[in-house]
VOGU-3710 file (C-alpha; in Angstrom, 3 decimals, decimal comma):
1> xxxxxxxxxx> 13,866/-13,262/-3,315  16,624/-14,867/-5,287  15,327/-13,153/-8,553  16,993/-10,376/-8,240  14,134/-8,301/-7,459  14,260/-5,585/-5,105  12,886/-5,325/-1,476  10,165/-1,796/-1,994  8,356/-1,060/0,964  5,842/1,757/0,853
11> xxxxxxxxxx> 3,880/3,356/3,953  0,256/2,157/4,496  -2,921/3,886/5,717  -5,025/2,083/7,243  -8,916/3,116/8,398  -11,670/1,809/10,003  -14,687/1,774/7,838  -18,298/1,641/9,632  -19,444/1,156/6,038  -18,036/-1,547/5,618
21> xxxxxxxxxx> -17,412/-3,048/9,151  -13,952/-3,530/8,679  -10,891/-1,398/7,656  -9,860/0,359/4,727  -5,758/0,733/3,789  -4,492/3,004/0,637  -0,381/3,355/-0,438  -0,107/7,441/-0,825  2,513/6,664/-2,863  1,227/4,341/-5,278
31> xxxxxxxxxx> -2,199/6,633/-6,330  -5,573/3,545/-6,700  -3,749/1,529/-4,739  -6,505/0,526/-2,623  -7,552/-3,028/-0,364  -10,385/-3,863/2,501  -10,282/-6,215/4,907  -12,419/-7,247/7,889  -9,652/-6,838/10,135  -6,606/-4,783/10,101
41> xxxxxxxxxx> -4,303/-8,336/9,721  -6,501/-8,923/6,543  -6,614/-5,710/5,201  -3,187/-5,509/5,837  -2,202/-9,215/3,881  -4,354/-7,909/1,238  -3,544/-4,564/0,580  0,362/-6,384/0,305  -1,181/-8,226/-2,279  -2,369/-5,425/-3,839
51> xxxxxxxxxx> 1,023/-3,357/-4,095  2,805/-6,104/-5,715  0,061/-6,475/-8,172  0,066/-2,789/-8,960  4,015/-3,190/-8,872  3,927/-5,411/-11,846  0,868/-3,886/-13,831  3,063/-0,835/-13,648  6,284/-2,841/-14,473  4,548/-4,514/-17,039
61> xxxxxxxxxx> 3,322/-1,302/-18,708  6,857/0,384/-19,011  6,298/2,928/-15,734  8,683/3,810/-13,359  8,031/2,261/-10,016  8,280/4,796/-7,516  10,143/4,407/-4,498  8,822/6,206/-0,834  10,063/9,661/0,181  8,175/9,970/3,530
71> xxxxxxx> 8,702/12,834/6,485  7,773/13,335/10,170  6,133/16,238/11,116  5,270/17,331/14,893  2,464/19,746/15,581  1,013/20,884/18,785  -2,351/20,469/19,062
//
């Protein structure tokens, strides 16, 4: 990354999907920021895909790229 651009890195949610025989993965913080894949490793490489697309759409269009403010929360259940 010798551009100058920085390293972002944004929690992923990943979920199987019966529908769709595979798994589903969203970025909370980056709202329609969305990808499939057949197996987590490919959902996975192509929700990345997906973020740094969004990334620059949103760069492109003039918007703040948010960063990740995440928390751990225990409960007993």
């Amino acid at each position: 990354m010798g551009d100058g651009a920085r390293v972002l890195e944004y929690t992923v949610i990943l979920r199987r999907d019966d529908d769709y025989s595979g798994y589903w993965a969203e970025v909370p913080a980056l709202p329609g920021c969305v990808s499939q894949g057949k197996s987590k490793e490919e959902a996975l490489k192509n929700v990345k895909e997906a973020i740094e697309l969004h990334v620059e759409s949103m760069r492109e269009d003039g918007e703040e790229v948010p960063g990740e403010e995440s928390y751990r929360v225990a409960v007993k259940a």
